[in-house]
N, C-alpha and C positions, 0 to 999 in steps of 0.2 A: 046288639045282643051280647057280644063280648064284654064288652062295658056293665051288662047287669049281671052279668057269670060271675065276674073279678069283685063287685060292690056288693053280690051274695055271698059270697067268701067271707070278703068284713066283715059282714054284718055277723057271720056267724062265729068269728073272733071275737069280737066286740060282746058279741052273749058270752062266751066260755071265759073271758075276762070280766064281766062283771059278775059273775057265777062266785071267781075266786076270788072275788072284793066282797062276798056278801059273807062267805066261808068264815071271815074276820071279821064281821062284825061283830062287838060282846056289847050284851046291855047290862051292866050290872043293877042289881037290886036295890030299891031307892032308901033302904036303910044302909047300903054297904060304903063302906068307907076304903074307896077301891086307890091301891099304891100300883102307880102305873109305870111299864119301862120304857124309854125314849130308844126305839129301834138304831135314830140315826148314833146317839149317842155310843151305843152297844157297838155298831158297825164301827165308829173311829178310837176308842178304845183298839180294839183286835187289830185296825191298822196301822194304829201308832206302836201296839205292842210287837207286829213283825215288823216294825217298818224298813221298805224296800222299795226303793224308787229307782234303781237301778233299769230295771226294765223301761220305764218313761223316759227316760235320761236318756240311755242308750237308742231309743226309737226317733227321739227328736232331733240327735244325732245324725242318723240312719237314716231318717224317714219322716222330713218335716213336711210340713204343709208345702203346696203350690201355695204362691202370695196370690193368685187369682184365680175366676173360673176359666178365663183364656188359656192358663198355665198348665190347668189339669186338660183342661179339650186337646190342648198339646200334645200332651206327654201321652195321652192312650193315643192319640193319632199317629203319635213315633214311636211309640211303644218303648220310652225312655227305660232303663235298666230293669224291662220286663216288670213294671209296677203300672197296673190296672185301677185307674179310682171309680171305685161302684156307685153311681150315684145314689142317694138315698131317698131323694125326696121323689114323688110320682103323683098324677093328677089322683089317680085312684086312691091313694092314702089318705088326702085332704078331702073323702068325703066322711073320711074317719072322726069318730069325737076321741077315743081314749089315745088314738097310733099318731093324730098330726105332727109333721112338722114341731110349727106351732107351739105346741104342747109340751115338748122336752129341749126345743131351741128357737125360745122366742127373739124375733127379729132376723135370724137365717131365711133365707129364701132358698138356699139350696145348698147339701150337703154330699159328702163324698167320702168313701171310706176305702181304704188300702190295709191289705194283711202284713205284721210282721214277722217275719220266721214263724209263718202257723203258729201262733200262741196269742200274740198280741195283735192287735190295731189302730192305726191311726184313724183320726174320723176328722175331717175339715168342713167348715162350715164358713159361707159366704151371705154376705148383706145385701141389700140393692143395688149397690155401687157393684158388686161382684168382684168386691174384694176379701182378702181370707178376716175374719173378726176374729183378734191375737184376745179380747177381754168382753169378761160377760156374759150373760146370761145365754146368748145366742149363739156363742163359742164352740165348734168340736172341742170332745175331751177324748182324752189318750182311753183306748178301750185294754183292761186289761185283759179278756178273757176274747179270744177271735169270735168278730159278730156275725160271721157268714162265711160258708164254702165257697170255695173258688165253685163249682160246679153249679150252684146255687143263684149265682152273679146275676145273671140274665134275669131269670124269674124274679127272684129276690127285688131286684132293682124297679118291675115293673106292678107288682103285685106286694110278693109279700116281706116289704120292708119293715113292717112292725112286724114279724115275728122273727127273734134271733134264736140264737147256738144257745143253749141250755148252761153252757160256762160264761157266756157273755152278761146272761139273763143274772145270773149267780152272782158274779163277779161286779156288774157293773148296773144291771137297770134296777136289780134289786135295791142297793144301797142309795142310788139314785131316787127312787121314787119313797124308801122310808124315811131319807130328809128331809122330803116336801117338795122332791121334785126342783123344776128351776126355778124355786123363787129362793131356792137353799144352796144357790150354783155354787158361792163363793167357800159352803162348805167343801161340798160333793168336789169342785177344782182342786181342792189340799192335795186331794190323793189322784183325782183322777186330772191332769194339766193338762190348758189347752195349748197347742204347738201356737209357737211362734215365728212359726214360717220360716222357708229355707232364704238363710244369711236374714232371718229378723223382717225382710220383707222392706228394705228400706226402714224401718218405724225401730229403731234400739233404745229409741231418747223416750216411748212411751212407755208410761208406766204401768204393768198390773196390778189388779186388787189385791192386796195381801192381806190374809187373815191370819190372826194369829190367836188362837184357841185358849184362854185363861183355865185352864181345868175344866174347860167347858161348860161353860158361862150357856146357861140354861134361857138364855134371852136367846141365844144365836138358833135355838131349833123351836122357832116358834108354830113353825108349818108339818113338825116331824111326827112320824107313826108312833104312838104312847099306846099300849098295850099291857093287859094283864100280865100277860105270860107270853114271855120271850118265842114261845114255838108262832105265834103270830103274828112276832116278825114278817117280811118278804125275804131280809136276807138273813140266812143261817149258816152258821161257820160248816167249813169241812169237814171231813172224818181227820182230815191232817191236823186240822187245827185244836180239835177234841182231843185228839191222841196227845198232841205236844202240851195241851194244858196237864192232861190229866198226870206227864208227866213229870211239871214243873210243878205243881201239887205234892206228890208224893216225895221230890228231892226238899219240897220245904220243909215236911218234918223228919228226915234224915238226921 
């Protein structure tokens, strides 16, 4: 009966998220000659324009991956430098269609997530072998926005691991999913990197995918959110980010 408690919850996630998939939907009029905006595009613009990777840098640093699942079992069983990895994946999530696994990291079998200095996240993600995945689609990426309350841990881990922090959502599943989600990983990895595991994991001599963005070569966002108007977007800049544009606007015609 607990099992149909938890899997009526989803289900009732799963409506309130296809609710706000439908909110976006535009049909436009079959004489209109409609010029549309690439959300992911919009989203790497703004990040190229603050760009700031110091925080991922610094976390990888800090706070790399376990190279295994043995390593994370470990480290909450010793309770290594008070760092707690929350697992993410849960049987009850994968009766999910929009929250799997699956769905945002195909080829993980199981994932784990650690706070940094309350702001940021690490998130690791492991194969069948049960080793950390340094490349790819099935890769944890560095979270910039914290995915979850320490208080939340428990719950979170057993239930409700598809619904994050409102800054997480903001920051990361947003721009995430107007790319096209992971078949657009090798974007979405630019900004958001996956850890390479502490001291490299044995592996230094493999190589990562590296993309390198020509002005944004319109081939590369084939699976991305295109939209009339930018408010239908998923991700929308900040009030900071509004303020400092509107700033640098008015110093250009000084």
């Amino acid at each position: 009966m607990d099992y149909l408690y938890y899997i009526l919850i989803l289900f009732i996630v799963e409506i309130i998220y296809i609710v706000q998939l439908m909110k976006k939907i535009q049909i436009p009029s079959s004489n209109e000659i409609v010029k549309t905006i690439d959300c992911c595009e919009r989203w790497l613009n703004y990040e190229e324009k603050k760009l700031n990777l110091s925080w991922a840098i610094n976390m990888e640093k800090d706070l790399p991956c376990p190279c295994s699942v043995k390593e994370v079992l470990s480290n909450n069983d010793n309770n290594k430098n008070k760092i707690i990895w929350t697992p993410e994946h849960s049987t009850i999530r994968e009766y999910s269609y929009f929250f799997k696994l699956e769905r945002y990291h195909p080829g993980a079998k199981k994932c784990y997530r650690a706070p940094y200095k309350n702001i940021h996240g690490q998130q690791c993600c492991y194969g069948d072998d049960n080793l950390l995945i340094i490349d790819g689609p099935g890769g944890g990426t560095a979270d910039k926005g914290l995915a979850t309350l320490n208080f939340f841990n428990l719950f979170y881990s057993f239930i409700l691991s598809p619904i994050y922090t409102p800054i997480h959502k903001q920051l990361d599943v947003f721009p995430f999913l107007d790319c096209g989600g992971s078949s657009a990983w090798r974007i979405y990895q630019k900004y958001r990197p996956i850890s390479s595991g502490y001291d490299h994991c044995g592996r230094k001599n493999e190589k990562k995918s590296i993309i390198t963005l020509n002005n944004h070569n319109k081939l590369l966002f084939p699976n991305s959110l295109k939209v009339k108007n930018e408010q239908f977007c998923n991700w929308q800049p900040s009030s900071k980010h509004k303020q400092e544009d509107k700033e640098e606007s008015s110093n250009t015609f000084l």
